[in-house]
mmJSON file of the N, C-alpha and C atoms, coordinates in Angstrom:
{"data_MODEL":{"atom_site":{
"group_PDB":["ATOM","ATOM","ATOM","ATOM","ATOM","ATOM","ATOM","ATOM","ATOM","ATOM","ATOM","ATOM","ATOM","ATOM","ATOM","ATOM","ATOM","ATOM","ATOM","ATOM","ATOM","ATOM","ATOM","ATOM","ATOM","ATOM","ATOM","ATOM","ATOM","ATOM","ATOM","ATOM","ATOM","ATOM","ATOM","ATOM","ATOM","ATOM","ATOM","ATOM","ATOM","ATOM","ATOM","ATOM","ATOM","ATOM","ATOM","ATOM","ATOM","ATOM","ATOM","ATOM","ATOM","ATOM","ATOM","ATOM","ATOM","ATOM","ATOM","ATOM","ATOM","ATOM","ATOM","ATOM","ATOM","ATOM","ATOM","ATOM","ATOM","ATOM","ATOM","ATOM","ATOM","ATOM","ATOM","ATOM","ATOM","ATOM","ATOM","ATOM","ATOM","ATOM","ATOM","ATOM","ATOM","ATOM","ATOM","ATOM","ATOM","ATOM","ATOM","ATOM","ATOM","ATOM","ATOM","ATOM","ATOM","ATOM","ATOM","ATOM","ATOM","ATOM","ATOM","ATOM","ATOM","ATOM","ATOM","ATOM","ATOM","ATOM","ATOM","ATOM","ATOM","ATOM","ATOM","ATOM","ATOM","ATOM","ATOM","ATOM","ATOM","ATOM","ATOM","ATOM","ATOM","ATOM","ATOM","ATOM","ATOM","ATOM","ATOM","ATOM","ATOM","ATOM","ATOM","ATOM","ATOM","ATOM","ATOM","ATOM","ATOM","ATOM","ATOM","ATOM","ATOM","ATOM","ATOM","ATOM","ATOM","ATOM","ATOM","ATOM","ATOM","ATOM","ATOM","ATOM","ATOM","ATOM","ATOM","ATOM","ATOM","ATOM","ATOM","ATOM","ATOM","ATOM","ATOM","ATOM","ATOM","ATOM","ATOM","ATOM","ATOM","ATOM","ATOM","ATOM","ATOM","ATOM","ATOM","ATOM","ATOM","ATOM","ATOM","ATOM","ATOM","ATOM","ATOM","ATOM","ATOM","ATOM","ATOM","ATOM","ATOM","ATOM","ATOM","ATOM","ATOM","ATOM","ATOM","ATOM","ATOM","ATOM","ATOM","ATOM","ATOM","ATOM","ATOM"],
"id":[1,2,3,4,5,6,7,8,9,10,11,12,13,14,15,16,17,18,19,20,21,22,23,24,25,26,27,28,29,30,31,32,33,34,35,36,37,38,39,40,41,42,43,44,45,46,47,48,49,50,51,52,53,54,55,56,57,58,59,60,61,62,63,64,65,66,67,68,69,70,71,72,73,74,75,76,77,78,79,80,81,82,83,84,85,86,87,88,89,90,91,92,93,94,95,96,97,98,99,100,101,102,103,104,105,106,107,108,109,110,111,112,113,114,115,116,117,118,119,120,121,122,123,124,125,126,127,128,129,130,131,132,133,134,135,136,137,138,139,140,141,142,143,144,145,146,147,148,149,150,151,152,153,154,155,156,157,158,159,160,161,162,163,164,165,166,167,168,169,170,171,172,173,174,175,176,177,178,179,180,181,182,183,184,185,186,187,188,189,190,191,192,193,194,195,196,197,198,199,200,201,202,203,204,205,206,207],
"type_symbol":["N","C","C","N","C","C","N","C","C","N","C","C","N","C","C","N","C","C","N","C","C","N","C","C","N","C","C","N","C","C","N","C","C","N","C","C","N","C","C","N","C","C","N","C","C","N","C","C","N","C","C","N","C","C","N","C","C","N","C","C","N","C","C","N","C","C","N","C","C","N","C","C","N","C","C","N","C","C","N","C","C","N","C","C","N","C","C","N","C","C","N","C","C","N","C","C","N","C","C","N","C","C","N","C","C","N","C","C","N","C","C","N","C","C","N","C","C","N","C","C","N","C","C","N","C","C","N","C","C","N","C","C","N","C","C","N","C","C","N","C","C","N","C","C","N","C","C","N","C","C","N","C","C","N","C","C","N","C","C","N","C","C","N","C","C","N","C","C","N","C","C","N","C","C","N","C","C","N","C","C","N","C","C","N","C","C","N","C","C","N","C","C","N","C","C","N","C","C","N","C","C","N","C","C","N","C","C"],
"label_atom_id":["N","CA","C","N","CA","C","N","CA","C","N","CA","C","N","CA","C","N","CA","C","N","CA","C","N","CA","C","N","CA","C","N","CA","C","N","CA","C","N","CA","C","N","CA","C","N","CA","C","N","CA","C","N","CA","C","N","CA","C","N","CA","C","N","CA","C","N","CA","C","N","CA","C","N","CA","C","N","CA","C","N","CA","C","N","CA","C","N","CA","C","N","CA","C","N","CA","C","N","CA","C","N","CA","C","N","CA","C","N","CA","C","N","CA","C","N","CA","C","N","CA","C","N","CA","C","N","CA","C","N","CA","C","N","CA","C","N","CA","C","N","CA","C","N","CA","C","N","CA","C","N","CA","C","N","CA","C","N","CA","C","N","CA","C","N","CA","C","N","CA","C","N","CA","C","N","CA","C","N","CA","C","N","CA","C","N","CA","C","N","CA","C","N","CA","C","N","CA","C","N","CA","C","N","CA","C","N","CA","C","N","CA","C","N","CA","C","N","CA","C","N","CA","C","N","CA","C","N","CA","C","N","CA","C","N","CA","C","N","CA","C"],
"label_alt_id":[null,null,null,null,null,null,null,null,null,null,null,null,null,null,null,null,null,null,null,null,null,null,null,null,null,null,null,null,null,null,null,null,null,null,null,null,null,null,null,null,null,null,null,null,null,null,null,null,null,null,null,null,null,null,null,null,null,null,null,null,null,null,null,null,null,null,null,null,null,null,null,null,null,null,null,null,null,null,null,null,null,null,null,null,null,null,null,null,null,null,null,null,null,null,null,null,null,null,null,null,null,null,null,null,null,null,null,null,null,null,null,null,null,null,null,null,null,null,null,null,null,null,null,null,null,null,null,null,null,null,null,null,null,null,null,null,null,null,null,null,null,null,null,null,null,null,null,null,null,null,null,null,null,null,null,null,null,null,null,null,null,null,null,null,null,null,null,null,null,null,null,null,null,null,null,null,null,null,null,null,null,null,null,null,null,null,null,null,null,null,null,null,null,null,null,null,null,null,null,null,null,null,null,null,null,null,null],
"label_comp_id":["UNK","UNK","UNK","UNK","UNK","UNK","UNK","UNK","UNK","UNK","UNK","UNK","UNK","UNK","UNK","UNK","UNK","UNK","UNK","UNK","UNK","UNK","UNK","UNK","UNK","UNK","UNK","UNK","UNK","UNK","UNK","UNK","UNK","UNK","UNK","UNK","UNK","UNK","UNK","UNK","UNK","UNK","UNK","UNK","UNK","UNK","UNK","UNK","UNK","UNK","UNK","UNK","UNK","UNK","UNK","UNK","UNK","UNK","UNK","UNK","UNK","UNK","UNK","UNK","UNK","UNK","UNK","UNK","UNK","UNK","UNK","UNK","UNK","UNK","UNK","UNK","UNK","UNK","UNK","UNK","UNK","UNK","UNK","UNK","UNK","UNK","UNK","UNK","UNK","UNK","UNK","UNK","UNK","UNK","UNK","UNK","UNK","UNK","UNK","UNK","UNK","UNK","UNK","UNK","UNK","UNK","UNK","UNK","UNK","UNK","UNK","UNK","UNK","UNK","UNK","UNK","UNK","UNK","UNK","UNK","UNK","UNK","UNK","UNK","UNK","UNK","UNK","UNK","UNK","UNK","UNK","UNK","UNK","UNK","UNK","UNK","UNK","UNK","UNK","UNK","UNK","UNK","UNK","UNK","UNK","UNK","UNK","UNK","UNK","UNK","UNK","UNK","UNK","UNK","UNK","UNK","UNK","UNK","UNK","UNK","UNK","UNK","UNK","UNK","UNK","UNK","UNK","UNK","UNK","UNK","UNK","UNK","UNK","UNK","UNK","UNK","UNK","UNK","UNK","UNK","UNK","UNK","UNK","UNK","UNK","UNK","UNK","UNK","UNK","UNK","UNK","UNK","UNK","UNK","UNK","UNK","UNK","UNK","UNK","UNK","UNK","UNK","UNK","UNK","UNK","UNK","UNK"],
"label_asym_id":["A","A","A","A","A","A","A","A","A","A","A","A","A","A","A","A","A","A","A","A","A","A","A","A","A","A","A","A","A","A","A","A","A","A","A","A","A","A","A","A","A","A","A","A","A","A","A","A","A","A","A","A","A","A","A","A","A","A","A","A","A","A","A","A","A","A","A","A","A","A","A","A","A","A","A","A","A","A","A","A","A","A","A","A","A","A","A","A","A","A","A","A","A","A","A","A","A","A","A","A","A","A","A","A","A","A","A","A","A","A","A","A","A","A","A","A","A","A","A","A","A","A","A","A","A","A","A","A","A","A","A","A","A","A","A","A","A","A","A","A","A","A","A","A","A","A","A","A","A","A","A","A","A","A","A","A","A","A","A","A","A","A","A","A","A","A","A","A","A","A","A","A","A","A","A","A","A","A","A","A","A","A","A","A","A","A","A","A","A","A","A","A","A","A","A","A","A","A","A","A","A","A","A","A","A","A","A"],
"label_entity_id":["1","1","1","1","1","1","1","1","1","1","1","1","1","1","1","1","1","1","1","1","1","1","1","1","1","1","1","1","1","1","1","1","1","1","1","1","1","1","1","1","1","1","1","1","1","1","1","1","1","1","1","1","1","1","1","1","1","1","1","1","1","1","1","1","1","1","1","1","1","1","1","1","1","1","1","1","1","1","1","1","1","1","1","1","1","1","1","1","1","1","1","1","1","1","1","1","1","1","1","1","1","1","1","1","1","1","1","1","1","1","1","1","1","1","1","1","1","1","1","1","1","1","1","1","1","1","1","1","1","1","1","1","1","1","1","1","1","1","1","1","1","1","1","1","1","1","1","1","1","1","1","1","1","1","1","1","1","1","1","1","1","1","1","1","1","1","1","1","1","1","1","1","1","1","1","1","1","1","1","1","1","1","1","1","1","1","1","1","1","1","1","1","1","1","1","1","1","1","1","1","1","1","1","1","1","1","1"],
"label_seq_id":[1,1,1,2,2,2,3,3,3,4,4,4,5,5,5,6,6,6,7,7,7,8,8,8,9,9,9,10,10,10,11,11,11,12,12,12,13,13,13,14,14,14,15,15,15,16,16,16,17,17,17,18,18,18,19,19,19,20,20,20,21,21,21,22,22,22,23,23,23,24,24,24,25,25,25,26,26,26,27,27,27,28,28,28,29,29,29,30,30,30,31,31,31,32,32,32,33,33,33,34,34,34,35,35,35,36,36,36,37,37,37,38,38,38,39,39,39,40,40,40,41,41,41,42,42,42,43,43,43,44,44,44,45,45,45,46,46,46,47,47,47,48,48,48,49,49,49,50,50,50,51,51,51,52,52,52,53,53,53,54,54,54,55,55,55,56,56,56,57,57,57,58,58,58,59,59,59,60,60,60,61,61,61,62,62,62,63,63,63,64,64,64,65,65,65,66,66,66,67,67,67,68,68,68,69,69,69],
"pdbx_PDB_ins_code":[null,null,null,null,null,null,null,null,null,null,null,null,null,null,null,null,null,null,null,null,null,null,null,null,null,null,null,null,null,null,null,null,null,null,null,null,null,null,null,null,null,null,null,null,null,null,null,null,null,null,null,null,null,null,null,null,null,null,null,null,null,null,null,null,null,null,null,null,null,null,null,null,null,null,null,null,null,null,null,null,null,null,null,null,null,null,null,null,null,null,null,null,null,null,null,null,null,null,null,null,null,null,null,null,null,null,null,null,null,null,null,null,null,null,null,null,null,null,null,null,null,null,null,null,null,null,null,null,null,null,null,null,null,null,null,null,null,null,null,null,null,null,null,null,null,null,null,null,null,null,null,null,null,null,null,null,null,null,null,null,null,null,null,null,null,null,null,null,null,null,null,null,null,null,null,null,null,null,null,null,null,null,null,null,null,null,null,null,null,null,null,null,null,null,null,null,null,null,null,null,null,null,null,null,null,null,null],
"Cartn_x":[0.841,0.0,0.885,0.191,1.407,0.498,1.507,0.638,0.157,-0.921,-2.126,-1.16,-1.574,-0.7,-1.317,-0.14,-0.133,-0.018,-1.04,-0.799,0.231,0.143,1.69,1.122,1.718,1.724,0.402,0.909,-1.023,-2.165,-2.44,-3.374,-4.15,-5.98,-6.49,-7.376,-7.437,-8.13,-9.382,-10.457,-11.789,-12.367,-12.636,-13.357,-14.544,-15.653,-16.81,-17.351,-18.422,-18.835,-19.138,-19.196,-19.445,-20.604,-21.499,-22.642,-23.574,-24.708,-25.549,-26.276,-25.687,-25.294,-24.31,-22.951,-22.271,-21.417,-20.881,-20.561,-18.819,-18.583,-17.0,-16.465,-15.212,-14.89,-13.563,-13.353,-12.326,-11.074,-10.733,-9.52,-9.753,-10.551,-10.738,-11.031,-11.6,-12.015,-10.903,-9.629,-8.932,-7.497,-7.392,-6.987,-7.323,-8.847,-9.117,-8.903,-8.991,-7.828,-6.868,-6.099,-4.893,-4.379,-4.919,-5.424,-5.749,-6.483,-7.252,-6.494,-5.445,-4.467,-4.263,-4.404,-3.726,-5.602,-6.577,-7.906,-8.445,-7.701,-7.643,-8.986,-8.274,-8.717,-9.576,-10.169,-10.115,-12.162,-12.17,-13.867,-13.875,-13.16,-13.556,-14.404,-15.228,-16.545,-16.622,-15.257,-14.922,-14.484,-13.146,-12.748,-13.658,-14.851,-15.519,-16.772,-17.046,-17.74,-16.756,-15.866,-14.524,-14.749,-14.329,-14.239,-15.59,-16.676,-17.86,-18.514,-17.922,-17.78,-17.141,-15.581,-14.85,-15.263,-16.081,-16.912,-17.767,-18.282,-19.216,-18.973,-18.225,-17.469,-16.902,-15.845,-15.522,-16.612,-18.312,-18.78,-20.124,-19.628,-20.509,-19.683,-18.4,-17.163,-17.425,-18.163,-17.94,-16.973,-16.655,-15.616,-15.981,-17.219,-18.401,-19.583,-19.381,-21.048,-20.792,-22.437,-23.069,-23.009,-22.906,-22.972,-24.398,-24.797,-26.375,-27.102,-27.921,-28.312,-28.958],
"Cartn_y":[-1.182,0.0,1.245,2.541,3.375,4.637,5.261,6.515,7.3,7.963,8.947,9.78,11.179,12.003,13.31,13.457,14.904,16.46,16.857,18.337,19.661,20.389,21.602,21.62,22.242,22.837,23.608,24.848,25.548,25.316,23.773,23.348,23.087,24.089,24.347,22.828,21.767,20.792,21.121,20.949,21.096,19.762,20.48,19.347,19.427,19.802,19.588,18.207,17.799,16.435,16.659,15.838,15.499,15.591,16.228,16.658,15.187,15.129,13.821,13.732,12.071,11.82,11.657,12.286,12.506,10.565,10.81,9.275,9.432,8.027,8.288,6.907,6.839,5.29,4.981,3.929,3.225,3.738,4.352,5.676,6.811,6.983,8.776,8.668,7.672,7.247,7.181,6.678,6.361,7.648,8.471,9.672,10.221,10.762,11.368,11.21,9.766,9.443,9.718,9.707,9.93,11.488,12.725,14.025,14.319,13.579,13.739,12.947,12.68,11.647,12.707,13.869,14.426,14.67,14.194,14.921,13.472,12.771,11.51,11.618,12.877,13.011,14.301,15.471,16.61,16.842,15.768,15.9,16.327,15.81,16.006,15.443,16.14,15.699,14.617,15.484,14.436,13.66,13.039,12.019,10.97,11.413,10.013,10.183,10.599,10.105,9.092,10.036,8.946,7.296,7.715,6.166,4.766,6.074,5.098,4.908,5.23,4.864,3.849,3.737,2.535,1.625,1.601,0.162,-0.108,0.947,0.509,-0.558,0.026,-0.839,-1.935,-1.773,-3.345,-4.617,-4.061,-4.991,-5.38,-4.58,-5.081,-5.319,-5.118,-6.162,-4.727,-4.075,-2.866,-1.657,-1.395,0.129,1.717,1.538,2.883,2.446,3.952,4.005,5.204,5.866,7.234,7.442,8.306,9.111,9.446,8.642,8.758,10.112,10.269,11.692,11.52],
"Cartn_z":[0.0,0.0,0.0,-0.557,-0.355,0.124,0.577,1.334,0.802,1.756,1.166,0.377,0.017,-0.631,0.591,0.88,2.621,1.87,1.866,1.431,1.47,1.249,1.825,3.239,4.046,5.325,5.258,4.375,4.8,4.094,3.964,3.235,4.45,4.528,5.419,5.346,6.397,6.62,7.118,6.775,7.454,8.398,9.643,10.509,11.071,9.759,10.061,9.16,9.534,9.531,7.791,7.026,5.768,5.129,4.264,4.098,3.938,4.679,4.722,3.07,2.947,1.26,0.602,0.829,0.0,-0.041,-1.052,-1.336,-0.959,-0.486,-0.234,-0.605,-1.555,-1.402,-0.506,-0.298,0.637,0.809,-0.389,-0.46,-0.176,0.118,0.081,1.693,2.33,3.954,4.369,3.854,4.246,4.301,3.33,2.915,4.191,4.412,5.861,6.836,6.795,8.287,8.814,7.198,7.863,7.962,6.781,7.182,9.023,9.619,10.835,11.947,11.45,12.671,13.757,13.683,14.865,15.775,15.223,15.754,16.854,17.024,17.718,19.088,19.98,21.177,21.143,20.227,19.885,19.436,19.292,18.811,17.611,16.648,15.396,14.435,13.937,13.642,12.189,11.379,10.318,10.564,11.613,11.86,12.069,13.111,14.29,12.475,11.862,10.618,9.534,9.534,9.099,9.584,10.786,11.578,11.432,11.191,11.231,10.259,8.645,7.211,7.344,7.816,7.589,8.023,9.724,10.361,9.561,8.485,8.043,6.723,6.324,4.737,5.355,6.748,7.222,7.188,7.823,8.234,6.865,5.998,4.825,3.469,3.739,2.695,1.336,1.802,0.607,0.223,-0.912,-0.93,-1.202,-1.206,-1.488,-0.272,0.401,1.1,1.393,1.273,1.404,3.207,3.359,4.891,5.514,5.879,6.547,6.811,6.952,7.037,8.442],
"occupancy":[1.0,1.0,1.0,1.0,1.0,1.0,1.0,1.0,1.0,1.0,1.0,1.0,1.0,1.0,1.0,1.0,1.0,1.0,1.0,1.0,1.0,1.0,1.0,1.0,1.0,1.0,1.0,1.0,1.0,1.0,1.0,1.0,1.0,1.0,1.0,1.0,1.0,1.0,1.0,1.0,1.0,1.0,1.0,1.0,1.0,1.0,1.0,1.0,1.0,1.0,1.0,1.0,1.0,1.0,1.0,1.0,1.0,1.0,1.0,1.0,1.0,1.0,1.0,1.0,1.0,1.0,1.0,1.0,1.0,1.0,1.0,1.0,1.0,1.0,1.0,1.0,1.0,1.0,1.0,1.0,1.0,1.0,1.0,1.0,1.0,1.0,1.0,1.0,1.0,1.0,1.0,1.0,1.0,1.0,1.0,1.0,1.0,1.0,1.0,1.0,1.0,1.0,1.0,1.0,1.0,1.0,1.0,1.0,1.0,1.0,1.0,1.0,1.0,1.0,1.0,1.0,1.0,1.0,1.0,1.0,1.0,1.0,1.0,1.0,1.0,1.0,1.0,1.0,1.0,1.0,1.0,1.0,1.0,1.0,1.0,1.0,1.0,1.0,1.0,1.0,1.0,1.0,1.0,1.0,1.0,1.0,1.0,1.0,1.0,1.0,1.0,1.0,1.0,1.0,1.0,1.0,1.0,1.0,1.0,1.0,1.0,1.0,1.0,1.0,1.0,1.0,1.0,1.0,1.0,1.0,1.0,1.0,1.0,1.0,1.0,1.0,1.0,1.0,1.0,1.0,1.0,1.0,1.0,1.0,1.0,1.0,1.0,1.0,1.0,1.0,1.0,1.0,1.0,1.0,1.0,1.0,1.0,1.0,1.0,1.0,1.0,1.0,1.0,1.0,1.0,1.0,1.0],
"B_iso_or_equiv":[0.0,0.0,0.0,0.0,0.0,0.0,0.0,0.0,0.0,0.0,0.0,0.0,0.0,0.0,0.0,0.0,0.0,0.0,0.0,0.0,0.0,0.0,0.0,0.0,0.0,0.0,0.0,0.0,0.0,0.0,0.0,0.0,0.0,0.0,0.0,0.0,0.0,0.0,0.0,0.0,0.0,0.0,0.0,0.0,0.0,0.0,0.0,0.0,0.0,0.0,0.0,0.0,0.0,0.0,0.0,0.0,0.0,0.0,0.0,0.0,0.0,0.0,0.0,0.0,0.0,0.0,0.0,0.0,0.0,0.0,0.0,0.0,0.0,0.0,0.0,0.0,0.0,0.0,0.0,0.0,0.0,0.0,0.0,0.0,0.0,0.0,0.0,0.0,0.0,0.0,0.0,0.0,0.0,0.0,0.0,0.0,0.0,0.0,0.0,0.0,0.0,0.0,0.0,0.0,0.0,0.0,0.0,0.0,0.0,0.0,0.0,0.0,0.0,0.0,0.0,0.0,0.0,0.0,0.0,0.0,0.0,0.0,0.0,0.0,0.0,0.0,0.0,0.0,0.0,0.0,0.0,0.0,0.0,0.0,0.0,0.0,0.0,0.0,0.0,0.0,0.0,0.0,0.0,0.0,0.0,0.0,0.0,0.0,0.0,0.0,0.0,0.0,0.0,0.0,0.0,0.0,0.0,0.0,0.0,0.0,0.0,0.0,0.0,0.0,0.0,0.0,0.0,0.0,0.0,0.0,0.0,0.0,0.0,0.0,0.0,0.0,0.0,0.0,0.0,0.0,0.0,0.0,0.0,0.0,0.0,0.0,0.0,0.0,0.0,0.0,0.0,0.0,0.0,0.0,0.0,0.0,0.0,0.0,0.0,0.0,0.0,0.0,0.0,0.0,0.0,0.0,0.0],
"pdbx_formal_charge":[null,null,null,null,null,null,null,null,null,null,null,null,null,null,null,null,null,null,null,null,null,null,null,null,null,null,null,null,null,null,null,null,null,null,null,null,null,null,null,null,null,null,null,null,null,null,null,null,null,null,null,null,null,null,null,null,null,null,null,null,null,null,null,null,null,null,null,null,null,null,null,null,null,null,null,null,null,null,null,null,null,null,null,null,null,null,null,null,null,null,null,null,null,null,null,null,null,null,null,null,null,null,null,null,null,null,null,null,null,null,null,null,null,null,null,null,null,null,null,null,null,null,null,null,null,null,null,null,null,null,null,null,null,null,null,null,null,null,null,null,null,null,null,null,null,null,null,null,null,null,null,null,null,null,null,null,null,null,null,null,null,null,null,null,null,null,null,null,null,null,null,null,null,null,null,null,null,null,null,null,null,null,null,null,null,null,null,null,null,null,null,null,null,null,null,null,null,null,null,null,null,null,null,null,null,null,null],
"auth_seq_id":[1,1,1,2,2,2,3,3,3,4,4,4,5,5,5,6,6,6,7,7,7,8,8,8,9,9,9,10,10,10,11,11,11,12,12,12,13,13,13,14,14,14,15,15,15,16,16,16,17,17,17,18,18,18,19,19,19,20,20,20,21,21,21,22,22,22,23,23,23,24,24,24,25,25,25,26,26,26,27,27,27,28,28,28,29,29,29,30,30,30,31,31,31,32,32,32,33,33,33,34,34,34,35,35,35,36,36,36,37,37,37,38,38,38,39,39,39,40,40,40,41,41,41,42,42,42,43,43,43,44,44,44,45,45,45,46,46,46,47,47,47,48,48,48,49,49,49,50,50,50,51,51,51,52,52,52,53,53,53,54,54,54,55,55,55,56,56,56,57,57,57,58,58,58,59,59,59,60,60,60,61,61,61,62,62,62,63,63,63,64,64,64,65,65,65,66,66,66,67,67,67,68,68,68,69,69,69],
"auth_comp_id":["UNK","UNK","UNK","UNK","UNK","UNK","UNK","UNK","UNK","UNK","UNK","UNK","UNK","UNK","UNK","UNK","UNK","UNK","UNK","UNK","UNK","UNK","UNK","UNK","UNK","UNK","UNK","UNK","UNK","UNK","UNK","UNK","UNK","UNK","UNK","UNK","UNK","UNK","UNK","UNK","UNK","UNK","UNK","UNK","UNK","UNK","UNK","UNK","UNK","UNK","UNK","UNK","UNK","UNK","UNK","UNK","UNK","UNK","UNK","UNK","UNK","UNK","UNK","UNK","UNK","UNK","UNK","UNK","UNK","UNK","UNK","UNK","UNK","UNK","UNK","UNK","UNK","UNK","UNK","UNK","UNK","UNK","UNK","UNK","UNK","UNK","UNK","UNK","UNK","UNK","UNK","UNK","UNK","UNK","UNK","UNK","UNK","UNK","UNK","UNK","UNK","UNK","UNK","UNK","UNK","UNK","UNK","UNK","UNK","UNK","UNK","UNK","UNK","UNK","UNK","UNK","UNK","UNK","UNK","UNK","UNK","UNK","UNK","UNK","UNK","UNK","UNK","UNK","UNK","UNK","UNK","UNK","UNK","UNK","UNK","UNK","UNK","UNK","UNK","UNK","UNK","UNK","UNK","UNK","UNK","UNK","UNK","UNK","UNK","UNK","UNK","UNK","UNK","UNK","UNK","UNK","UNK","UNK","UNK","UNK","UNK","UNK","UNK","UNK","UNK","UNK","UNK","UNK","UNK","UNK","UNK","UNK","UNK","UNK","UNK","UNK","UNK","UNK","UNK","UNK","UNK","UNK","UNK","UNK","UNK","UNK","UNK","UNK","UNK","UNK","UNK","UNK","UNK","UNK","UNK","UNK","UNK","UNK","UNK","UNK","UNK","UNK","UNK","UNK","UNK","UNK","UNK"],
"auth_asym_id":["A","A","A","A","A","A","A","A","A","A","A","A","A","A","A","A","A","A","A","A","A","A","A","A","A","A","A","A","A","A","A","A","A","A","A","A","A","A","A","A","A","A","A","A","A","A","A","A","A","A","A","A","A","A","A","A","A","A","A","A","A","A","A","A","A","A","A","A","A","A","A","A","A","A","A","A","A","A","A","A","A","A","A","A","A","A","A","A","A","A","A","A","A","A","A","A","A","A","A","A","A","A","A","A","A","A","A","A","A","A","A","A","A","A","A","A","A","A","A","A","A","A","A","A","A","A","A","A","A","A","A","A","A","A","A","A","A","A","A","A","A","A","A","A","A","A","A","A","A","A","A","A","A","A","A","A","A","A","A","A","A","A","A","A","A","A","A","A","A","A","A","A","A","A","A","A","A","A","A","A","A","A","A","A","A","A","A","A","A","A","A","A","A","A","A","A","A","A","A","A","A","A","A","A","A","A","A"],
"auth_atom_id":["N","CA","C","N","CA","C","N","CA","C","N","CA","C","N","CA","C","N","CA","C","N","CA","C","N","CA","C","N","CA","C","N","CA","C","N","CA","C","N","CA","C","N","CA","C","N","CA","C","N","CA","C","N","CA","C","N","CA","C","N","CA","C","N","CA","C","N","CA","C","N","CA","C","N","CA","C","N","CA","C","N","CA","C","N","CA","C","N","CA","C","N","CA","C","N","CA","C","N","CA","C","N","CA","C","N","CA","C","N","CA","C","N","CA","C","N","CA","C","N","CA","C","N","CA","C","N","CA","C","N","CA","C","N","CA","C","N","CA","C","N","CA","C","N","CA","C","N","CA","C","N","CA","C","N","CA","C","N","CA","C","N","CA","C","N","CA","C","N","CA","C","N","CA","C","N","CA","C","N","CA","C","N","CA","C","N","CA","C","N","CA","C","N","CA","C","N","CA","C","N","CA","C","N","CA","C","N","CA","C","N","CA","C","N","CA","C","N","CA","C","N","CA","C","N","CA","C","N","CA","C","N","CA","C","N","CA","C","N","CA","C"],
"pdbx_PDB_model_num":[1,1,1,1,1,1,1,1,1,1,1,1,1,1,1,1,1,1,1,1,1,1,1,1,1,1,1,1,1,1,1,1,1,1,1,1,1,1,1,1,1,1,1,1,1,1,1,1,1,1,1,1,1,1,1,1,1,1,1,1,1,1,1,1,1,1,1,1,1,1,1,1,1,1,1,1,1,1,1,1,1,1,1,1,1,1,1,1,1,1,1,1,1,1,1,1,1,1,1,1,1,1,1,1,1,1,1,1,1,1,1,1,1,1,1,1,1,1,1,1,1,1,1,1,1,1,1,1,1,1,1,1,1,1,1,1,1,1,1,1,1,1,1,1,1,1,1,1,1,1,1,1,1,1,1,1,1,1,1,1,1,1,1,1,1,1,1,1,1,1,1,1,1,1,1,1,1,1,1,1,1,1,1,1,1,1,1,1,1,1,1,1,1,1,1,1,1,1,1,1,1,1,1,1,1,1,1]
}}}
């Protein structure tokens, strides 16, 4: 596997939650993660949506799913 691709320094990250609908696949979930590695302990709203796309694709073997509304 090879790593996400990490933006310049003042590439402004947004950490509000993901608009209900929008479609994300297994790379791009995974891209945000690692964008949001430092939002661990912080309440970030994209991360813990992050996190609960990927449980979601883990437990249904899929690489696309929409963000619940």
């Amino acid at each position: 596997m090879t790593r996400p691709y990490v933006p310049p320094e003042d590439f402004e990250v947004s950490h509000d939650a993901p608009q209900p609908g929008s479609g994300w696949t297994w790379g791009e979930v995974e891209s945000m993660l690692w964008l949001h590695i430092e939002c661990r302990r912080s309440g970030c709203a994209m991360r813990a949506a992050m996190v609960r796309l990927r449980r979601e694709m883990e437990a249904t073997s899929t690489s696309f799913t929409r963000v619940s509304s």
